[in-house]
C-alpha positions in Angstrom: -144.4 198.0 81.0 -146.0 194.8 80.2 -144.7 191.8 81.6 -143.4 189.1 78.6 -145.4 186.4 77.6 -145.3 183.4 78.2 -143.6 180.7 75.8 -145.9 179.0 73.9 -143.5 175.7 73.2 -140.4 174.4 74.9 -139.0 173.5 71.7 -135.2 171.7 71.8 -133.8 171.1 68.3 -131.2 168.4 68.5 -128.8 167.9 65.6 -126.3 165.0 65.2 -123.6 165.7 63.3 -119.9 165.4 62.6 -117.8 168.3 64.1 -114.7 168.5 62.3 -115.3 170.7 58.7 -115.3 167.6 56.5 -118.7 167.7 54.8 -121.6 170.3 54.1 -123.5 168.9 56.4 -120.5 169.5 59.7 -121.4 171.6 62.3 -119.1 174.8 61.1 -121.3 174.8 58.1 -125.0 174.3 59.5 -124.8 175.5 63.0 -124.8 179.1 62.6 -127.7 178.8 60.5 -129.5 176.7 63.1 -128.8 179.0 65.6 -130.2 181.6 63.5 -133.6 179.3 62.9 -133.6 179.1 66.7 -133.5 183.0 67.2 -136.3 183.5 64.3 -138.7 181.3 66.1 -138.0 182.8 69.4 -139.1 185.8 67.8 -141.4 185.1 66.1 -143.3 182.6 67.8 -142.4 183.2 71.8 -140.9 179.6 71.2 -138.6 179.2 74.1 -135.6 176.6 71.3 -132.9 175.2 72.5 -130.5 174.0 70.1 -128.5 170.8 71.3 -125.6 169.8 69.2 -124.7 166.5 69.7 -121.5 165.2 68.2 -117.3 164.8 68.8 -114.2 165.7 67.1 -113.0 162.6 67.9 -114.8 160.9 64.7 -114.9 162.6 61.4 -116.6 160.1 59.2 -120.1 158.8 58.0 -119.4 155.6 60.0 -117.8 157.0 63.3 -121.4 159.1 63.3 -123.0 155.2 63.1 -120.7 154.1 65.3 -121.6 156.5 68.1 -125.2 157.4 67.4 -125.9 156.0 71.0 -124.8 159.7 72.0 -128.2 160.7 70.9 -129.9 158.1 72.9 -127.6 158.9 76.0 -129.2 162.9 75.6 -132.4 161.6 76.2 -132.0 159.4 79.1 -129.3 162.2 80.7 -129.7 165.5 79.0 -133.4 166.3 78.5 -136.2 167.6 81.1 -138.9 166.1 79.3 -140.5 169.4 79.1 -141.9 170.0 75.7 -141.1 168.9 72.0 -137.8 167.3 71.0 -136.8 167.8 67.3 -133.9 165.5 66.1 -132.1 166.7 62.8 -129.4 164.6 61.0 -127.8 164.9 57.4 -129.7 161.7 56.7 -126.4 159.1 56.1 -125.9 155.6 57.0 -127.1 156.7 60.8 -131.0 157.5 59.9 -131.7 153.7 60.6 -130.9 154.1 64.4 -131.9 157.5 65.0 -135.5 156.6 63.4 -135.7 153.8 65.6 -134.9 156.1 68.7 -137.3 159.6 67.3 -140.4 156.6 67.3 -139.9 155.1 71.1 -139.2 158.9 71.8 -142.1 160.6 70.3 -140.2 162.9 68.8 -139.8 164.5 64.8 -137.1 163.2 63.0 -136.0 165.6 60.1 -133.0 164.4 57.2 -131.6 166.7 55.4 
């Protein structure tokens, strides 16, 4: 048997979002199909994805997302190893300002949806 490859990418897909089933864009709706994406390039890529969910049920509107969008700022200083390519995905709302301010100083993709 041959041994595995390698991964060719750390890859860690973040995604801030609400948690609570209030828009499309909540994390019932679009994290299985995230987690699915992650799997898929796993497997088809030897991409070794982690998908972060950042988020609380403790908000559950556009401007408690704004309101705590440091979260995303605190997973970079306190989550993340620094070991290969962070991409941050966001239903693109009143937070995008922030969070494009934070992907830039963090060299990182920033995708709205």
């Amino acid at each position: 048997m041959e041994p595995a490859p390698l991964p060719l990418l750390n890859l860690t897909i973040v995604t801030y979002v609400l948690y609570p089933a209030v828009l499309l864009s909540s994390r019932p709706f679009i994290g299985p199909a995230l987690d699915m994406a992650g799997e898929r390039l796993r497997y088809l890529f030897n991409f070794n994805v982690t998908v972060e969910y950042i988020g609380s049920y403790n908000w559950s509107t556009v401007q408690g997302m704004v309101d705590n969008v440091y979260l995303v700022h605190q997973f970079y200083e306190k989550t993340w190893d620094r070991n290969g390519v962070v991409v941050l995905l966001t239903p693109g709302t009143d937070e995008v300002s922030g969070l494009g301010d934070l992907a830039r100083e963090q060299d990182s993709l920033l995708f709205t949806t």
